[in-house]
PLY file of the C-alpha trace (Angstrom):
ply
format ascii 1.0
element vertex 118
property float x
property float y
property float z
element edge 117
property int vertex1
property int vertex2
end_header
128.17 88.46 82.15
125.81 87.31 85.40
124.45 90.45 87.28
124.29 89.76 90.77
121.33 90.10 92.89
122.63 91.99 95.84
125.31 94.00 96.09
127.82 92.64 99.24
127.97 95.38 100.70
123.98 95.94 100.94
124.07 91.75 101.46
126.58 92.13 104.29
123.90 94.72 106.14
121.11 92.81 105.98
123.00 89.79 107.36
124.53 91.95 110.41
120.73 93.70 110.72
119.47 89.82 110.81
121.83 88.34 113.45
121.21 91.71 115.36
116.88 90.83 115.61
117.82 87.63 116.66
120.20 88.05 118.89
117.88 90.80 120.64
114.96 88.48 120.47
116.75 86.10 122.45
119.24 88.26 124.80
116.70 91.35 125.50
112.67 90.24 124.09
111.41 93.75 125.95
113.82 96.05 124.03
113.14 94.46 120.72
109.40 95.07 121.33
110.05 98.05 122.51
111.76 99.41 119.54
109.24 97.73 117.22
106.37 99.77 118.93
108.11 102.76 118.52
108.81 102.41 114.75
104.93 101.41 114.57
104.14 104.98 116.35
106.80 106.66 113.87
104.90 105.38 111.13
101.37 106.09 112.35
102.11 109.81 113.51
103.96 110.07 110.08
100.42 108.47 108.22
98.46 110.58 110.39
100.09 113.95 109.40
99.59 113.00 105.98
96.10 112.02 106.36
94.58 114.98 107.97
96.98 117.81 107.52
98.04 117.36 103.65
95.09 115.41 102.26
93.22 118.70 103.65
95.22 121.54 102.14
95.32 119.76 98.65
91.53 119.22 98.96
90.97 122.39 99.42
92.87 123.43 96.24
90.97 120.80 94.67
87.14 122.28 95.78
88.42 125.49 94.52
89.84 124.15 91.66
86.37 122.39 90.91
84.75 125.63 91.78
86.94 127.35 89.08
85.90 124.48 86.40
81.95 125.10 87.33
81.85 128.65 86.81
83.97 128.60 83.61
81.61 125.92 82.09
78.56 128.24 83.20
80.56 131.35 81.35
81.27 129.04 78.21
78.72 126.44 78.00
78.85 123.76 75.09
75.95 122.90 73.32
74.56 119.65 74.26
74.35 117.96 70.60
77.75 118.27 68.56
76.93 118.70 65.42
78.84 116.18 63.01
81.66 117.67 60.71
81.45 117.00 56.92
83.93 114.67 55.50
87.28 116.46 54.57
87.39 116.78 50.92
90.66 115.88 49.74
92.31 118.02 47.48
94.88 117.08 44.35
98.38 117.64 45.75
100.18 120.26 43.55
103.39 119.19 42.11
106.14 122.13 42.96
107.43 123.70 39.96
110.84 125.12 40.03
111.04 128.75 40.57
112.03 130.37 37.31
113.76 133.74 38.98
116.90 131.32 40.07
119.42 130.85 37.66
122.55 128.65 37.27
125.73 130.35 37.37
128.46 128.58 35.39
131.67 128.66 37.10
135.18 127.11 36.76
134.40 123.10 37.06
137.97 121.86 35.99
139.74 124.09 38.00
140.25 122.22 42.08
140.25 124.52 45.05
143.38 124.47 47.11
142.63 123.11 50.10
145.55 124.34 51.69
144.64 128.07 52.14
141.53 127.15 53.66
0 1
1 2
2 3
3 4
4 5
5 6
6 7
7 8
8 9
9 10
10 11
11 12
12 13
13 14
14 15
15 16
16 17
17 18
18 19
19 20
20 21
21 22
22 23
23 24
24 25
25 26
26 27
27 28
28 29
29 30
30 31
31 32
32 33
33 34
34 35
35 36
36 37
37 38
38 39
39 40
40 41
41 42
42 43
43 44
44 45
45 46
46 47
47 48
48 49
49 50
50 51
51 52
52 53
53 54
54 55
55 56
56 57
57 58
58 59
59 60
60 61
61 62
62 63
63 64
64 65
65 66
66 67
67 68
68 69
69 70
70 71
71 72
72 73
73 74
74 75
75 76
76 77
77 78
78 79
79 80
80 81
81 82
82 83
83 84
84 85
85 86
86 87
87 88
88 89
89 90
90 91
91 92
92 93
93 94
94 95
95 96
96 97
97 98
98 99
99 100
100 101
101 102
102 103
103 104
104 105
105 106
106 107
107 108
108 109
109 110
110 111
111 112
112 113
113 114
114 115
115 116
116 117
């Protein structure tokens, strides 16, 4: 079964929002331009915002973050020249024994449960 590439309905709006440019680029050039500049200030004010008003408060968490990291590596410090761990010795893998406190019970074997009064 073929997937289609666009849905109609999101085909059929892009088709109207096409013949809509066009006919405003040929019926009314000022609005269009108009309307396109104010999308373009939209987006800047909206890049702007996030440039100097977010990027600041999460930089700020970040120098004190930082800060944090600097004084905990000054409490704990790590010595410069990590000393190389021996070789892991491996050890013969013990074979479990069966535990000799259980005992089997002998019951009834021929006898079939009822599985009607369950």
């Amino acid at each position: 079964m073929r997937h289609r590439a666009v849905h109609p309905l999101a085909g059929l709006m892009i088709l109207l929002g096409t013949l809509g440019i066009v006919y405003t680029l040929f019926a009314h050039p000022t609005v269009l331009f108009r309307q396109l500049l104010f999308v373009a200030l939209f987006a800047a004010a909206i890049y702007l915002f996030y440039r100097f008003v977010y990027q600041r408060r999460t930089s700020k968490e970040r120098l004190s973050y930082l800060k944090a990291v600097r004084q905990s590596k000054k409490l704990h410090p790590r010595s410069a020249h990590k000393q190389p761990k021996p070789a892991k010795l491996k050890r013969p893998l013990k074979k479990r024994m069966a535990t000799p406190h259980l005992t089997v019970i002998e019951g009834k074997k021929g006898k079939k449960k009822n599985r009607a009064s369950f």
